[in-house]
Each structure stands twice: as C-alpha cells, then as structure tokens.
VOTOR-858925 format. One record per atom (N, C-alpha, C, O): z, y, x; residue in three letters. Coordinates in pm, whole numbers, plus 50000, padded with zeros to 5 digits. Atoms other than C-alpha are relative to their C-alpha. Layout:
N
ZYXALA
...
//
This chain:
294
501404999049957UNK
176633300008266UNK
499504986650051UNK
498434981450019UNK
500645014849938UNK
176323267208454UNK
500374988549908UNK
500054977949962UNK
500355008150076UNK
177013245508145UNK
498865006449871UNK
498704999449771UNK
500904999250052UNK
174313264507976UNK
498774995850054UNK
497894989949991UNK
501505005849943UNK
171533258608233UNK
500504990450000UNK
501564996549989UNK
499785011050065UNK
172673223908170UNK
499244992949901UNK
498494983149902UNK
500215003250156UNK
172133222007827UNK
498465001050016UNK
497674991550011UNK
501484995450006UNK
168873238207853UNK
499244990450128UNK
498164985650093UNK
500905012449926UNK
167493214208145UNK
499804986849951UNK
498764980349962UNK
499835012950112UNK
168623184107924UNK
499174998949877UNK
498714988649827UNK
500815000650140UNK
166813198707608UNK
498705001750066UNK
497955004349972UNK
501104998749893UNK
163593201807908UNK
499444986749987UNK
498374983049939UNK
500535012949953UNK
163583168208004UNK
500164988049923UNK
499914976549959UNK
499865010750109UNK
164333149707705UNK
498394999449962UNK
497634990850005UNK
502015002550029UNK
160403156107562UNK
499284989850091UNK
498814979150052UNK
500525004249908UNK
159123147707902UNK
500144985650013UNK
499214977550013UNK
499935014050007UNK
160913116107924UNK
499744991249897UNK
499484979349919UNK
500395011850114UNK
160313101107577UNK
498344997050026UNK
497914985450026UNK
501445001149959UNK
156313109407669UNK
499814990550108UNK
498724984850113UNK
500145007149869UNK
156593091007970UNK
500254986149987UNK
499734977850061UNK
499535015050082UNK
158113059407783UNK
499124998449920UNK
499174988549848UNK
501245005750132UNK
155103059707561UNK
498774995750064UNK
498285000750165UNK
500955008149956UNK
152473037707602UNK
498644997349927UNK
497614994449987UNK
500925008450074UNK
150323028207279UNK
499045013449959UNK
499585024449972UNK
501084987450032UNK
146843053707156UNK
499604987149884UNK
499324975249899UNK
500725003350097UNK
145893048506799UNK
498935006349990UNK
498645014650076UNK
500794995750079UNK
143133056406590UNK
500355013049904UNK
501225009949822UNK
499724990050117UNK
143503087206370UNK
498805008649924UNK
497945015649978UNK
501144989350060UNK
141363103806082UNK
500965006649929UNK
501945000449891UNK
499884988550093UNK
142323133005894UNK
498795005549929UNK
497795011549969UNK
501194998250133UNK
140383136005564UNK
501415013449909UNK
502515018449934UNK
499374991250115UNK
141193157905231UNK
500674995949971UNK
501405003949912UNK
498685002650093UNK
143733137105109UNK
500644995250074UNK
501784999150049UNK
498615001149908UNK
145793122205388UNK
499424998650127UNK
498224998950154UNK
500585005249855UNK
146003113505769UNK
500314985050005UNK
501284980349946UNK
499675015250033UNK
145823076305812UNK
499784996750130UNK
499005003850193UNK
500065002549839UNK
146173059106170UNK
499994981850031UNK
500494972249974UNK
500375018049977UNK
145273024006297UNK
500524993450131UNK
499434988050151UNK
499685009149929UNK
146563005706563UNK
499104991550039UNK
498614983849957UNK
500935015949964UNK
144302981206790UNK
500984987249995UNK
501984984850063UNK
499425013650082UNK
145292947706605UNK
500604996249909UNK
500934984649883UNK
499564999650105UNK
146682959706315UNK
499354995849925UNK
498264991249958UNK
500695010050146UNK
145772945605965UNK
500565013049894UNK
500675009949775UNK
500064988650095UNK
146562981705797UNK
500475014350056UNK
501045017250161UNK
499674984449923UNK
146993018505838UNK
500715006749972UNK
500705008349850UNK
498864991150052UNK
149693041005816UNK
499555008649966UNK
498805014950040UNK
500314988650075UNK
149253065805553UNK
500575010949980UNK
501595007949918UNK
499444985150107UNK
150363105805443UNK
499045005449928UNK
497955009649968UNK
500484990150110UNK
149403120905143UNK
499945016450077UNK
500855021750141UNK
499604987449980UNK
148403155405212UNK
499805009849920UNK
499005007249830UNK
499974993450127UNK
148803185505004UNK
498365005250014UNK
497675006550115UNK
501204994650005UNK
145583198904846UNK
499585012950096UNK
500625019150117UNK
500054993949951UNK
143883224705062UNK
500325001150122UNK
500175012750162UNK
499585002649866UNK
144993216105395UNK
499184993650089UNK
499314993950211UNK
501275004149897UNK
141843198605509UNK
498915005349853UNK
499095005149731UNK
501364997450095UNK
138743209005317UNK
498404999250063UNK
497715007750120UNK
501675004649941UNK
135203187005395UNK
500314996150085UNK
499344995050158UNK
499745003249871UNK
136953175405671UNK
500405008750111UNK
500865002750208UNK
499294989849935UNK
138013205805853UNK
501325005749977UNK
501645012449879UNK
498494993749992UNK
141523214705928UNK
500145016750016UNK
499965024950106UNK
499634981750011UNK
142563249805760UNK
501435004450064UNK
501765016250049UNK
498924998249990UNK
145813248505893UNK
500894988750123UNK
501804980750099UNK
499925009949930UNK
146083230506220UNK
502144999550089UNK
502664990950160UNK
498245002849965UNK
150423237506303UNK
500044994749867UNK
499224985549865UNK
500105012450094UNK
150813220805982UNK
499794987149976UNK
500634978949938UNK
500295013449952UNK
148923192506035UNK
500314987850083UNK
500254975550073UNK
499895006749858UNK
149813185906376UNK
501594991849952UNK
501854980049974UNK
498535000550021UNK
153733186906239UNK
499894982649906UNK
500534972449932UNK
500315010850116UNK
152443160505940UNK
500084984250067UNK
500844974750050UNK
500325013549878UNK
150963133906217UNK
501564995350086UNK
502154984550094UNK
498635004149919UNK
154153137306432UNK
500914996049940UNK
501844989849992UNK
498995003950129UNK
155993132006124UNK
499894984049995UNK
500764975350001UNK
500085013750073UNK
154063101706028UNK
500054989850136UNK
500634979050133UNK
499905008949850UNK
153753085906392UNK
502074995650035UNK
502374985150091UNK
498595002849981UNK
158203087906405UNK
500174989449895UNK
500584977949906UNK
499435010450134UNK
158433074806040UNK
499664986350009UNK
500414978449951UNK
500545009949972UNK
156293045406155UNK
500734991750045UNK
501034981349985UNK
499685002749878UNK
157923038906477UNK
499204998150119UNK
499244991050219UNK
501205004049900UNK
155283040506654UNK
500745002650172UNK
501805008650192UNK
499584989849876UNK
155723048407038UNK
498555001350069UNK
498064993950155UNK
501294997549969UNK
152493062607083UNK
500125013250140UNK
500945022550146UNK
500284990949903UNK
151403082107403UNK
499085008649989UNK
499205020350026UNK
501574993750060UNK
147793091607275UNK
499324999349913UNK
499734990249842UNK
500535008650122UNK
145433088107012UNK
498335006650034UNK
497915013750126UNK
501564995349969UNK
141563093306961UNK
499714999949853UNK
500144992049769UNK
499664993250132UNK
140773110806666UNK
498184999049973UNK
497315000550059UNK
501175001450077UNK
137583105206411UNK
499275012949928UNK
499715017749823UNK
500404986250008UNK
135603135706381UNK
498675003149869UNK
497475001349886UNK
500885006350106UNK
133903136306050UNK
498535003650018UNK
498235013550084UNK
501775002449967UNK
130063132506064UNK
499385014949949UNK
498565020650022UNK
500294985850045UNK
129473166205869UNK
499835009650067UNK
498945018050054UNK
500354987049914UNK
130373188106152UNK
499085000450135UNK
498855009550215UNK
500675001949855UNK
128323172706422UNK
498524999049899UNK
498024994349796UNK
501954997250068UNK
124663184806402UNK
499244985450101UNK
499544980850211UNK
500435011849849UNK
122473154906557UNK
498285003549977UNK
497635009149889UNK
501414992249978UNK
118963158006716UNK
499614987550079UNK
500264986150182UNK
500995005149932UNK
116653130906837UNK
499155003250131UNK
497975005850105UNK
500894990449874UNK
115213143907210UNK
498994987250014UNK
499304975749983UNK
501235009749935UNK
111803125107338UNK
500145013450174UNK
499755025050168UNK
500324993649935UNK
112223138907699UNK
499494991850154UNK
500014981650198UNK
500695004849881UNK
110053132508026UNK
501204989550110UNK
502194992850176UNK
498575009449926UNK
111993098808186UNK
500455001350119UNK
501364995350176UNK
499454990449834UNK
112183119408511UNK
500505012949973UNK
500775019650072UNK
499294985350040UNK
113533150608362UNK
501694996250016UNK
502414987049978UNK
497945001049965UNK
117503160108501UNK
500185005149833UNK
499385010349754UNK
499254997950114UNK
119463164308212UNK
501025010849999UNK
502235008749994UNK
499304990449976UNK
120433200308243UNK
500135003849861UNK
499165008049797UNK
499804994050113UNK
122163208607932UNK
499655015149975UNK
499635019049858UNK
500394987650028UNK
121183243307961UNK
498295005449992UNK
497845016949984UNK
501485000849986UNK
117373236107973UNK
499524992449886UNK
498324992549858UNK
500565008950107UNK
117283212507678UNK
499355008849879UNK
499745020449864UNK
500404991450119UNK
115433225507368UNK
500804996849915UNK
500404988549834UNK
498804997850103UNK
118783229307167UNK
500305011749948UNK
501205012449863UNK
500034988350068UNK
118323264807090UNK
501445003250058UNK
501954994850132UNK
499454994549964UNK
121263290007144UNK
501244999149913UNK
501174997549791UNK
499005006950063UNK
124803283407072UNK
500524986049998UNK
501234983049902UNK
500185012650023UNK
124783244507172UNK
501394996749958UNK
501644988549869UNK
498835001450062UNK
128733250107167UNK
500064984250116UNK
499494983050225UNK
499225013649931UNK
130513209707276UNK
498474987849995UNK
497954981949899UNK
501785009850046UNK
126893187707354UNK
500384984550072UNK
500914985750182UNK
500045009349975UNK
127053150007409UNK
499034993749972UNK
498654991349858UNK
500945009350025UNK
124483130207485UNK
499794985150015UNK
500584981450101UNK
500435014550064UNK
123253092407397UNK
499194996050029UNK
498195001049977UNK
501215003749978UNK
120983073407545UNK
499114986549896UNK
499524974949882UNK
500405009150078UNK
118503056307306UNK
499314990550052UNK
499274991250175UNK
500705012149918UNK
116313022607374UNK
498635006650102UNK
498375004850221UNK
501504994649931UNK
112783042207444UNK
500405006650131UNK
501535010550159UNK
499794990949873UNK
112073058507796UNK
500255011149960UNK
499615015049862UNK
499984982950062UNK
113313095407753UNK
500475003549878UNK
500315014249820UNK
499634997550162UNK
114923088807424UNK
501475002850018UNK
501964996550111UNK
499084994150019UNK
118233106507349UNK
500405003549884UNK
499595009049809UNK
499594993650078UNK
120673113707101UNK
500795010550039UNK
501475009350140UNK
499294987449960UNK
122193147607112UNK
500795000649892UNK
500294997449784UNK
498934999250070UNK
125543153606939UNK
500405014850048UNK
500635018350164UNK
499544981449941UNK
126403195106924UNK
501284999649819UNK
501434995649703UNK
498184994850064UNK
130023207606792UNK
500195013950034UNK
500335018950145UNK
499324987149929UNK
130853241406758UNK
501624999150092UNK
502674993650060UNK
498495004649898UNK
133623243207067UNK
501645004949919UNK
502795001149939UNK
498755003550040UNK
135863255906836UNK
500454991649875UNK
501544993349821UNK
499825014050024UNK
135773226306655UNK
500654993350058UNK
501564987649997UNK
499545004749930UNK
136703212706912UNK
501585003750102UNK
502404998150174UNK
498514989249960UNK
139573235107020UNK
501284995649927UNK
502414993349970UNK
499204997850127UNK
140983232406662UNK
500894984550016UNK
502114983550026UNK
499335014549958UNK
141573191306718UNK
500874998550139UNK
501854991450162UNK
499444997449860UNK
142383200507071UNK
501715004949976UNK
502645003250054UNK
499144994350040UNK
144963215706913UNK
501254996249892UNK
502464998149897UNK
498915009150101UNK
146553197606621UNK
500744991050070UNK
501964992550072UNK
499735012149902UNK
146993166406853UNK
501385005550104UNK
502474999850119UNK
499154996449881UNK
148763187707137UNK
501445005349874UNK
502585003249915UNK
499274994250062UNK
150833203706840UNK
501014984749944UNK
502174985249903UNK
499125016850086UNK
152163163306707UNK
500414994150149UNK
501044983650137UNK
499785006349877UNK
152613154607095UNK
499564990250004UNK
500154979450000UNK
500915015649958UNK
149943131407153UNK
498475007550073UNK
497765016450027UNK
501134997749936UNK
147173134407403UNK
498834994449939UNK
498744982749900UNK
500935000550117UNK
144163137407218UNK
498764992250168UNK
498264998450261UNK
500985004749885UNK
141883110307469UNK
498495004149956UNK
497855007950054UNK
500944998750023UNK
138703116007282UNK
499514998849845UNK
499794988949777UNK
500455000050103UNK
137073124706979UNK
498544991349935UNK
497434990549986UNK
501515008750039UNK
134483102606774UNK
499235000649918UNK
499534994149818UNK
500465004450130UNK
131923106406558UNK
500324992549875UNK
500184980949914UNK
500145008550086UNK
132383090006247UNK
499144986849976UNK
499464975250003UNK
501165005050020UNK
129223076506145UNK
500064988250126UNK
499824976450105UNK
500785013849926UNK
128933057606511UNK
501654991350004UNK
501764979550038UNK
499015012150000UNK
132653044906476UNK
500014986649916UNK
500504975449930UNK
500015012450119UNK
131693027406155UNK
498914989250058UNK
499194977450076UNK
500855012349886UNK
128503010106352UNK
500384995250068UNK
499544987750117UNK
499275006449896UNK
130822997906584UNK
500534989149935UNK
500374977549972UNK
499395011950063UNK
133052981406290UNK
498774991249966UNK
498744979049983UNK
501005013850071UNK
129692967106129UNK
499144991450109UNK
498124985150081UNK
500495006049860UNK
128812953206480UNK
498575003950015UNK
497804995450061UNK
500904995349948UNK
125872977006502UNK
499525010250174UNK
499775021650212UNK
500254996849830UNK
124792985106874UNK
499175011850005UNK
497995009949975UNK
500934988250028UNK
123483023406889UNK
499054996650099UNK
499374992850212UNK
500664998949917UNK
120373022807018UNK
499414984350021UNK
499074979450129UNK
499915013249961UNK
119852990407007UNK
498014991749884UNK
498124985649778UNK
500665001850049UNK
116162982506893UNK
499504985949856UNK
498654985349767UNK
499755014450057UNK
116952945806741UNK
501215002849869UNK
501474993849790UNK
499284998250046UNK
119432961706557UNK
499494998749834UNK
498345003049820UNK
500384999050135UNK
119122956806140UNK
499875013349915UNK
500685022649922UNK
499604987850099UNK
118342982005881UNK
501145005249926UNK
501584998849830UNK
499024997650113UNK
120932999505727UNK
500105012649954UNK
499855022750021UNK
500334989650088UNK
121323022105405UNK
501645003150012UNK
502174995049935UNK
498894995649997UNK
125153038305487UNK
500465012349931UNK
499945023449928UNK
499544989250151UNK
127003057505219UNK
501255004650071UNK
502074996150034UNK
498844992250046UNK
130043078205322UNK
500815004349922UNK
500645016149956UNK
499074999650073UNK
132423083505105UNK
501165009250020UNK
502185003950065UNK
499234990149983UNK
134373114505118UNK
500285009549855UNK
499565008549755UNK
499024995050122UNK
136773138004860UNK
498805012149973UNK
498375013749859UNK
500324989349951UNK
134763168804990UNK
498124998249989UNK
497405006749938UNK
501265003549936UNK
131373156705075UNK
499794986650053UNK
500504980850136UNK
500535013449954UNK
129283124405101UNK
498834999850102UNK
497965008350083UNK
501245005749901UNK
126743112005386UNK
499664991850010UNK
500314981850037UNK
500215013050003UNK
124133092105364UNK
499024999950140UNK
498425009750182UNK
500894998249923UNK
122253080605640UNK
499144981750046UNK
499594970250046UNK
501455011749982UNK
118973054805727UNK
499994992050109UNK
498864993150158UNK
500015002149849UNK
119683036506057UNK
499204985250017UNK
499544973749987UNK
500825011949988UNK
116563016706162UNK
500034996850157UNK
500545005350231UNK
500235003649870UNK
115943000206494UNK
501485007450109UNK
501285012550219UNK
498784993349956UNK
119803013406591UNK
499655014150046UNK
499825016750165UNK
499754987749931UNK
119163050806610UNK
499355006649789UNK
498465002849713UNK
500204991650097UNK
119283075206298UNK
498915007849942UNK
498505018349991UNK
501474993750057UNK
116163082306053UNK
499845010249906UNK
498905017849884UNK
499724986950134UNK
117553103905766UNK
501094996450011UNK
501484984850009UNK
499044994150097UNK
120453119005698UNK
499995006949911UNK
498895012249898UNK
499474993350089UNK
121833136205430UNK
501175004549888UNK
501334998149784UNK
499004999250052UNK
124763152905298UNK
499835003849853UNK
498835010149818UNK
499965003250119UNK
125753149404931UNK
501135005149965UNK
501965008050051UNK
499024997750007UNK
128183159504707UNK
501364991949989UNK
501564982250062UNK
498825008649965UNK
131643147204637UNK
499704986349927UNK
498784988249847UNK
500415007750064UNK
131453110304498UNK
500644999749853UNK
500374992149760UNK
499415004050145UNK
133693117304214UNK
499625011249947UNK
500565014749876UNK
501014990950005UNK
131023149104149UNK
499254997049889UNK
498584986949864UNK
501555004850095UNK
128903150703882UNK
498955003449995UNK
498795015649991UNK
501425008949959UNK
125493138103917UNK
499774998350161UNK
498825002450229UNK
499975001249870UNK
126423127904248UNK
499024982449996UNK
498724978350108UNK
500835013250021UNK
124283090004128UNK
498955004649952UNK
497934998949990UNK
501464997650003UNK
121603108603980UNK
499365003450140UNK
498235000150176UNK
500614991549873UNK
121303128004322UNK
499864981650090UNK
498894979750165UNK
499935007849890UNK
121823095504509UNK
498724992749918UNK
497584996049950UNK
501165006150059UNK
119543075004291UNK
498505006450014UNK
497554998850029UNK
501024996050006UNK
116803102104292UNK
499824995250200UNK
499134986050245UNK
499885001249841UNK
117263102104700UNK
499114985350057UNK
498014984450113UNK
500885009949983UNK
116633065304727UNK
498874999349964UNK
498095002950052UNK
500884999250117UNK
114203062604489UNK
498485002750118UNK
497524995150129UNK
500744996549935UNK
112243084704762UNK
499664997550128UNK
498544998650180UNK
500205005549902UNK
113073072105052UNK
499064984850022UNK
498454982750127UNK
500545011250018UNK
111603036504949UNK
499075000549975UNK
498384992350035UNK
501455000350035UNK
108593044104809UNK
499234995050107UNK
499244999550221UNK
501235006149887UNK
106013024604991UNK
500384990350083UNK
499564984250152UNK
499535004749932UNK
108663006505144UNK
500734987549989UNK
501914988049957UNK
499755017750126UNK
109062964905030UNK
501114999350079UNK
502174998450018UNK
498575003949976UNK
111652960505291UNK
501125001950017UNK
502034994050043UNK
498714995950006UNK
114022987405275UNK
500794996849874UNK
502004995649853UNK
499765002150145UNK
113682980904905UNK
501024990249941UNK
501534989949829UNK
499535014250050UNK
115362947904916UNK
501355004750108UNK
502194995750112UNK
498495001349960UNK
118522961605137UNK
500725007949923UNK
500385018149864UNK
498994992550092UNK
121552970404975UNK
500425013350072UNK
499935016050181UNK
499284991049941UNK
123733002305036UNK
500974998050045UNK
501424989649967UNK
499005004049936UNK
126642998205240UNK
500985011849971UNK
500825023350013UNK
498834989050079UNK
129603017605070UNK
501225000350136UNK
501854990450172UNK
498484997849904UNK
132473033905364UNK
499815010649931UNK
498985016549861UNK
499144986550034UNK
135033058905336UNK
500835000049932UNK
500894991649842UNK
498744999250031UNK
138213070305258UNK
499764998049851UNK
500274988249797UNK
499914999450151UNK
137303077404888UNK
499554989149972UNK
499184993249862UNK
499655013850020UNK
136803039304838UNK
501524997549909UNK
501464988949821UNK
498995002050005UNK
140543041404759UNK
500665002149833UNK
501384995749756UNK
500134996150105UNK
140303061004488UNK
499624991049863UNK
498414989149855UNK
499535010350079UNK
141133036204168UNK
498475002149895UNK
498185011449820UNK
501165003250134UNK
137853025403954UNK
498835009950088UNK
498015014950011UNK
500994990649967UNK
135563047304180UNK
498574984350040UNK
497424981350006UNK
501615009549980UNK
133283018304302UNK
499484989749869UNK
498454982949866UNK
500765006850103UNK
132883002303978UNK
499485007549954UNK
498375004549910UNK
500924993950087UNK
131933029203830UNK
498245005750105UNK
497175008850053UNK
501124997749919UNK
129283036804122UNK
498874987649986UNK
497694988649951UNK
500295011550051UNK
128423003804087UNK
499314998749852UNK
498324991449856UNK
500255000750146UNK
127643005003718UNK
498785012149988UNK
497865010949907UNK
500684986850028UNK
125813037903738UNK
498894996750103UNK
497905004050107UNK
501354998449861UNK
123443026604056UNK
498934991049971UNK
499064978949950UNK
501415012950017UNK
119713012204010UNK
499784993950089UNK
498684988550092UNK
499765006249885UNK
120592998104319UNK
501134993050088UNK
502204998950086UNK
498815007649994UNK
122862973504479UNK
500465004450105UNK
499945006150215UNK
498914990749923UNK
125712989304612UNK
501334992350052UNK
502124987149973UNK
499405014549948UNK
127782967004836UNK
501195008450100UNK
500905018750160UNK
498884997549890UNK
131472971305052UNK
499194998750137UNK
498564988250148UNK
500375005549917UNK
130202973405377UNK
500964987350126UNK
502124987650167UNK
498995011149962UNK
131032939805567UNK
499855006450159UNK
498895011450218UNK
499494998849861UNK
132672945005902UNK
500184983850085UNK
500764973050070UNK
500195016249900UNK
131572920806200UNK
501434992150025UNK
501414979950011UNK
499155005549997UNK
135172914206266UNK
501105006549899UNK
501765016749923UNK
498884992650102UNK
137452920405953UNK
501434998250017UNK
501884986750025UNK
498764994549962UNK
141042936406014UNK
500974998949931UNK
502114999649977UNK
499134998250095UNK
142562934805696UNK
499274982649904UNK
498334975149930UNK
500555015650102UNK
142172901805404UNK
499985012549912UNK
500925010549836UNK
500304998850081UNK
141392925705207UNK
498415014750022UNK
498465025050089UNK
501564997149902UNK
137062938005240UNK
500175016849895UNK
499275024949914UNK
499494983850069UNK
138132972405031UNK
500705009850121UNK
500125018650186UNK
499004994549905UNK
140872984605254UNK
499064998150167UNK
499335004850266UNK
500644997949845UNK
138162974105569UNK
498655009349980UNK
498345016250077UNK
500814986750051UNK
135422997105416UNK
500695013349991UNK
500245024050032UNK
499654984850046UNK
137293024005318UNK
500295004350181UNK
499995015850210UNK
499224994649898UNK
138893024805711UNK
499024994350078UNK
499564990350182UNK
500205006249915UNK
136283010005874UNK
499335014550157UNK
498755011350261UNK
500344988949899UNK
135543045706100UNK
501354992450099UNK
501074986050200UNK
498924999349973UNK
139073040206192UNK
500244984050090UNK
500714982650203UNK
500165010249906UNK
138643003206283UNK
499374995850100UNK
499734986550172UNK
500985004149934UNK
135353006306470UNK
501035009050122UNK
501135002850228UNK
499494990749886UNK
137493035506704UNK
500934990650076UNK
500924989050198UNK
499205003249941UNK
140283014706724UNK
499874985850105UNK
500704980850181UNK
500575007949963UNK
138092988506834UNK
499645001150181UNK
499774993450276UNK
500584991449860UNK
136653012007136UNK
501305000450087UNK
501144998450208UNK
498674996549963UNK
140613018307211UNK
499774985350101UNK
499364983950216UNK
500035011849925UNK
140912980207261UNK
499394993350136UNK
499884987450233UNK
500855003249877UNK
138082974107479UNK
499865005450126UNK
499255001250224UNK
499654989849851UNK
139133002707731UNK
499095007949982UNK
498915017250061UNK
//
C-alpha cells in the first residue's frame, strides 16, 4: 500500500513540475488543414497536417483530438512552452461599429447588441464615442478554452484574426492616419474580405473557398462595386493573407484570373526571407508580435 501511494504521488507531481519549468507562449492557429505555431523571433512555423474534417471554416468539430494533435506537435518540436494565445478566425466574431454618447458608462448589458451578446469585447476607435464591438458565442469560447487546457497549455488569450494581421502590416486599429486597405483572407473553408479605411472596418464580407469555383468572378464582381465612384481606392491593390497561400499554384492562378492587382501582403517587419511564407502566417506573426511586446 505505501509503495503504491508512492507511485501515484510521483505520477501527480511529475505534470505539475514539468509546467512549472515552462516558460515560453507561442502563437497558435488552427485552420482546415493543419495547426501551425510561431514563436516570438522565429523565422518559421511549426506545422501538422490535419485529417480532413476535424476543423471545418475554422471551427473545431472535435476539440480532445485536437488538443492531443497540438501537444503532440509542441513535444515533437521541443518546445518548452507554458502558454500560448490562439488566433480566432475572423468568421466567428460578429463585429459592430457603436457611435455612443462620450459620457455614457459602458454597461455591456445596456448596449444596443440585441439578445444573446454571448463573449463581448470592446475597442476603442479614434472619434469621441466610437467603438468596436467584438461578440463570440461563449461557447466558442469554451470550445478553445478547452482544446488548449486539453494539450496543457494555458490558453492567455484569444485574437481576432483580421486585427492580428494589422498588427503584422503595421496597421494601428483605430488609428485615423492609418492607409487604405483592400484585405483578402485566404482560407480552405471560407474567404474574408474586408475595406479598412482611416484604421477601423468599412465592409466586410465573407466569400467562398479560394480554390471554389467562381470564387474571382464573385470577388471581381465585389470590387468592381465597391469602387465605383471611387479614383482612390481604385488605384490600391489587394493584399492577399492566409493559410491557403500555401497551397501550390493558387496565387498565380488568382493572379491571372483578377482585373485587379493582387499583391502578397507586405509585413512592416518581415519574419521569414521568404514574403509567401510571411503572408500566408502573417495572423500568426502579428499575435506573436503582441506576445513579444508583453
């Protein structure tokens, strides 16, 4: 009996102590086709393939699975990671523009967000009273809550997508001085495009997959409409992120098929020598960026 409670206090405090020896929090996205993880100061990302059906649009169908996958790929690495902060794809977060009185408290339960707000974060934009609102169903938020704790890594915080990549292209949310930009997503599942003038979001819109067909007529008709009337959006290019970047001959042929010039987006400080591999990851670099800076 007393070399069993032994055994069993030893197989206790072994977990505890390797956690306690860990120190480093990556970056992590989980897309449709693998989980890929970044390191602040790395120059590339550790990759797993994952089997079809196991994320779909960006949502995890199968989060003990997943979790097992990450913990997998974080040992095979060597990582000695303590935490990570995980990239939350832009699809599931609804976003909402508020104009509210610049003396109004900010009682989330008084906002005009309608019923159901679920996980709400808010953003303060340049104008008096201006706000971005970010709503997650909570179990959304549960579900990540959950993979993370399942790979043994403290999940510090989840990020938008969309504003991790403004981070890599050294765009400042909110930031009125900020440049136009036409941002393409790039996903297996589903594409997003979205309009970001004066640093705060003018159109979105989700799209289908890019390797979809008439996913360039749809995008072409899209622009097409958004510009009308408009000489100087006319003259900026599109800024191509996302995982599906990776995918072999996909941007030439986007490229070839677009009445419009369709460009890698360049990242203010590039991570990798190669401007492919910093597009396709640049969610992943702008987070790991946030990591760095505390």
């Amino acid at each position: 009996m007393f070399g069993s409670l032994l055994s069993d206090s030893a197989f206790a405090i072994a977990p505890i102590w390797r956690r306690l020896n860990r120190w480093g929090t990556a970056a992590v996205e989980i897309n449709d086709r693998h989980i890929a993880l970044w390191q602040p100061g790395a120059s590339a990302a550790e990759l797993a393939p994952l089997p079809a059906g196991l994320v779909v649009a960006g949502v995890p169908q199968k989060a003990a699975a997943l979790g097992d996958l990450l913990g997998d790929l974080v040992l095979q690495a060597g990582l000695n990671l303590r935490s990570a902060a995980a990239l939350l794809p832009s699809g599931q977060t609804e976003w909402r523009l508020l104009r509210l009185e610049p003396d109004a408290g900010l009682n989330g339960k008084r906002l005009p967000l309608g019923e159901g707000q679920g996980n709400l974060q808010l953003l303060p934009m340049a104008g008096p009273g201006e706000w971005l609102a970010l709503l997650n169903k909570s179990e959304t938020i549960d579900c990540w809550i959950e993979l993370f704790a399942i790979a043994d890594l403290e999940l510090d915080f989840l990020e938008v997508a969309e504003l991790a990549q403004l981070r890599a292209l050294g765009i400042e949310l909110g930031d009125p001085k900020a440049a136009d930009c036409l941002l393409l997503d790039l996903q297996a599942s589903a594409s997003l495009f979205t309009f970001w003038q004066g640093g705060q979001p003018v159109y979105r819109h989700c799209m289908g997959p890019a390797l979809g067909a008439g996913f360039m007529e749809e995008l072409n008709g899209l622009l097409q409409r958004l510009e009308h009337g408009q000489k100087r959006l006319q003259q900026q290019p599109v800024w191509l992120v996302g995982s599906e970047l990776l995918e072999p001959g996909l941007l030439e042929g986007l490229q070839k098929s677009s009445k419009k010039e369709l460009q890698l987006a360049p990242l203010a400080t590039a991570s990798s020598a190669d401007p492919l591999t910093d597009a396709a990851f640049a969610g992943l670099i702008g987070t790991a960026q946030r990591i760095a800076d505390g």
